[in-house]
N, C-alpha and C positions, 0 to 999 in steps of 0.2 A: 819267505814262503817258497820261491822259487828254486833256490839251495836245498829246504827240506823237501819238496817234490821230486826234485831229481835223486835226491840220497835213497827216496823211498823210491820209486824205480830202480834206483841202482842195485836196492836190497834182493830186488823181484829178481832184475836179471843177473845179478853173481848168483843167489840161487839157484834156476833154473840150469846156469852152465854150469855150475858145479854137479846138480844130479844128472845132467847130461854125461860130465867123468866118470861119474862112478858106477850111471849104468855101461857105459862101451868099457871099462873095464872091466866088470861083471858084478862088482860089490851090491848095487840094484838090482833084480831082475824084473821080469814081464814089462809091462805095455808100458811108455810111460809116454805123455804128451806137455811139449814146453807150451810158455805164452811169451817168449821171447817176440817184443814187437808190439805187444798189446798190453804194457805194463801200464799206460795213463788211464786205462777204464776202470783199473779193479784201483787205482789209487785216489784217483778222483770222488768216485761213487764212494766207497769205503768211508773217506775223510767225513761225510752228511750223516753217517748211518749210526744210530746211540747205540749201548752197551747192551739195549734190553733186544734191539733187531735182529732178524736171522739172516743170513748171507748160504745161496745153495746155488754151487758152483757147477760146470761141466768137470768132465775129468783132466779138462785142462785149466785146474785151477788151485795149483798151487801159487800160482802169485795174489790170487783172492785170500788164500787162507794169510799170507805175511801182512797183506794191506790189512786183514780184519786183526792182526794184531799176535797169532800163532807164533810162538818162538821158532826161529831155523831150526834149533838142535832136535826140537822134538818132530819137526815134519821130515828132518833126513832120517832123524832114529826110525822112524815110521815106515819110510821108503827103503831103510836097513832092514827092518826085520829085527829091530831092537827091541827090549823090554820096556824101552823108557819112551818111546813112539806114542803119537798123541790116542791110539788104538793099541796098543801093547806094538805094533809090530805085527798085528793083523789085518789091517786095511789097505795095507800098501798104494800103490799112488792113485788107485782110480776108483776109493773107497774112504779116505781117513776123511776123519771128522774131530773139531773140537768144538763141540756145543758150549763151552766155556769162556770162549772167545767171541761169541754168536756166529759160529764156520759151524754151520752143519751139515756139509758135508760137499763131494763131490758125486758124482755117479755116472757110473760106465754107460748107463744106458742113455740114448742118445734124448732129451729136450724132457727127461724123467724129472727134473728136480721144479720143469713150473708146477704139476699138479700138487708136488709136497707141500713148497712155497704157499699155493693157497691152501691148503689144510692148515697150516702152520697160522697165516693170516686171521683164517675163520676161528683157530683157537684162541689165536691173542683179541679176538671182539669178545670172547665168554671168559678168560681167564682173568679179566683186571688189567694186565701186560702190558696194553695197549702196544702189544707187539707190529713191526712193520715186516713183512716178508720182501728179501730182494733175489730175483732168481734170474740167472747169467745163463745166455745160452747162446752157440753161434747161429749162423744164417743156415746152415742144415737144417735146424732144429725147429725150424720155421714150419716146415713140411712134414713137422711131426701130428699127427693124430692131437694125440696128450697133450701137445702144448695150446694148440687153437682151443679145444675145451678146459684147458684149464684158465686161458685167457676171456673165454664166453662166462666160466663159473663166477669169478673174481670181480666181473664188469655188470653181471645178472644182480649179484650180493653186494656188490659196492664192500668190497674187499681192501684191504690196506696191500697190494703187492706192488712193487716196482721189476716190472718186467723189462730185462738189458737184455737187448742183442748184442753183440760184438758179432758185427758181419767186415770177416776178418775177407772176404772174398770166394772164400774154398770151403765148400760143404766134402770135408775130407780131401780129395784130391779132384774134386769137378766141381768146374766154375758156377759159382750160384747162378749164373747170367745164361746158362746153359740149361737149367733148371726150374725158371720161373718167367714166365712171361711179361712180371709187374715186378721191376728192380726194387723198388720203393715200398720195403716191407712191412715200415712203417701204417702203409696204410690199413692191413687187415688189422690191426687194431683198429686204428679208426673207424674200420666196420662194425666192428664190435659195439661199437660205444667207449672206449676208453684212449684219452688222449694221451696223443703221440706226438714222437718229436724226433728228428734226424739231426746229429750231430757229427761232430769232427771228433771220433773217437782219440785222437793225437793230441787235441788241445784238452788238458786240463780243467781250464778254465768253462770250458763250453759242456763238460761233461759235468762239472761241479756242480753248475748252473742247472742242468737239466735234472740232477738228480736229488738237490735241494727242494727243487720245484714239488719233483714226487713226490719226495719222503714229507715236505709238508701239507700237500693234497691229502695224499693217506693218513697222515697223525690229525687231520681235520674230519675224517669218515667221510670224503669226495671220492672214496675207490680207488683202483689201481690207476697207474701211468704205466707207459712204453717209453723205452731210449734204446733208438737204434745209432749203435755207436757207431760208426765207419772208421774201420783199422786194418794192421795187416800182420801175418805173422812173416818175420822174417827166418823161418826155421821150417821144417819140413812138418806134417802135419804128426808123426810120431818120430821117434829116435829111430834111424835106419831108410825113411823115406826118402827114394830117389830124389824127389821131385822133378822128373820130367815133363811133368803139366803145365810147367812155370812156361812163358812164355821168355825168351832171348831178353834181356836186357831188366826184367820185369823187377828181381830181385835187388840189383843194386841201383834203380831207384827205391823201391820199396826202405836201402838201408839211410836213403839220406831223408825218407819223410818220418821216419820211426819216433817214435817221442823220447827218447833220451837224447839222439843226434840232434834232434827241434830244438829242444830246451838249451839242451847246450848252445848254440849255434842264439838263440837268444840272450841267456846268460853274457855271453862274452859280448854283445854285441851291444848290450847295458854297462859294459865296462868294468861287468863282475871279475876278480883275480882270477887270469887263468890256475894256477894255483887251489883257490879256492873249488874251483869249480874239479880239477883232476883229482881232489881231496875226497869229493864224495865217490867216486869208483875205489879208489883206495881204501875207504872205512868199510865202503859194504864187499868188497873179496874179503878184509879181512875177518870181518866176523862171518862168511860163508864157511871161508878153509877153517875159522878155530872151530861151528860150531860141528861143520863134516865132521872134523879129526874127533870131537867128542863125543860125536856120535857113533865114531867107529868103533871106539874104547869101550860103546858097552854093550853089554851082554845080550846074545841074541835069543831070541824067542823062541822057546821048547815049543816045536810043532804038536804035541799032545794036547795043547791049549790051543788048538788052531778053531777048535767048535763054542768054543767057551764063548756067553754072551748072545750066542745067535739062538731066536726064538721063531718060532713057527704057529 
């Protein structure tokens, strides 16, 4: 279990620095945001969540789309501007969705995807579905309008949502701590009415846990749950960001609590092959660069279809 954990992180982060190449060399364009650092929340959670659940990410969330199961070739073709893109090559990175997968989607706007989430929730009590809504947002998104109501809606209705914080630290580039008076964000859920839980977004296992918990509160009509994950991004908050806000020294601890370094640093410590364990960064670069190169190969997307699909 520990080996496939890690391999799927690894998957997360060779893609993440893979579209990192390709946007600073220009083959990606516009905004793009990694989750390098924050890959055990979206692999953990993910792992609990059945085939019929929705998953509705921030726009930092291409590693949500690979844990929910999105092929590489088709989320680079996507961030290409390809035909074969999980949106033709139209939603580019702070937009794609593959509802097929149960990924519906990312979105640019900031703590937009709880209120969908509970729309999505309130359909699966009328459609049969018994659909679970799970919706990811950082510690910003806290102090968003939209998301306190969509957590009062959810909690009012006894709703099936699992609402994830990832409070990676930085609401963009300013300290959450600079920002709110009550660190423990945790608890305006708890005012709500719906219970909450703080975790060690780094441990796996802690995150598993909590979001088992959820997902079977909600498949039992108990309402929503909160998990505020505690993580970090060890990468700037988009491609290009100085990060001058980081404080001296902050980041290379930041690189030794990160959950691949963790894991590893456990693995070998169990006696696992070192070997075995350099094996899984090796599988996952390599099916990064084959599925990049394949997606570079195809064909890019005739801007005259750039309106197609969008309704009003």
């Amino acid at each position: 279990m520990k080996l496939d954990d890690l391999l799927a992180m690894w998957r997360i982060r060779a893609l993440e620095e893979k579209i990192r190449d390709l946007r600073l060399e220009g083959s990606i364009v516009g905004s793009v945001h990694l989750s390098n650092g924050q890959e055990s929340v979206a692999v953990a959670a993910c792992s609990q969540l059945r085939p019929v659940d929705a998953v509705y990410a921030t726009y930092r969330g291409h590693g949500w789309a690979v844990a929910r199961g999105v092929p590489p070739r088709e989320i680079f073709a996507e961030l290409l501007g390809r035909v074969t893109g999980v949106n033709g090559g139209r939603g580019g990175s702070a937009h794609f969705s593959a509802p097929q997968h149960g990924f519906h989607g990312e979105n640019s706007i900031v703590g937009a995807g709880a209120p969908i989430a509970v729309g999505a929730a309130l359909a699966g009590r009328f459609d049969g579905s018994g659909r679970i809504a799970l919706t990811v947002f950082g510690d910003g998104a806290m102090n968003q309008g939209a998301v306190a109501e969509a957590m009062n809606f959810a909690a009012a209705f006894s709703l099936g949502v699992v609402f994830v914080c990832e409070n990676n630290r930085y609401s963009e580039l300013t300290p959450i701590d600079d920002m709110v008076a009550q660190p423990d964000l945790s608890r305006r859920a708890t005012a709500l009415g719906i219970p909450a839980v703080r975790v060690d977004g780094n441990d796996l296992a802690q995150v598993r846990t909590a979001t088992r918990l959820a997902v079977e509160s909600a498949a039992a009509g108990r309402g929503p749950s909160f998990v505020e994950a505690h993580t970090q991004r060890i990468v700037g908050h988009y491609i290009g960001d100085a990060e001058q806000y980081r404080p001296a020294g902050e980041l290379e601890r930041d690189l030794e609590l990160e959950p691949i370094a963790r894991l590893t640093r456990e693995l070998l410590a169990e006696g696992v092959p070192t070997e075995a364990v350099a094996r899984c960064e090796e599988r996952a670069r390599a099916e990064m660069d084959a599925a990049a190169d394949a997606a570079l190969a195809d064909p890019l997307t005739d801007p005259a279809t750039a309106k197609d699909h969008l309704y009003a």
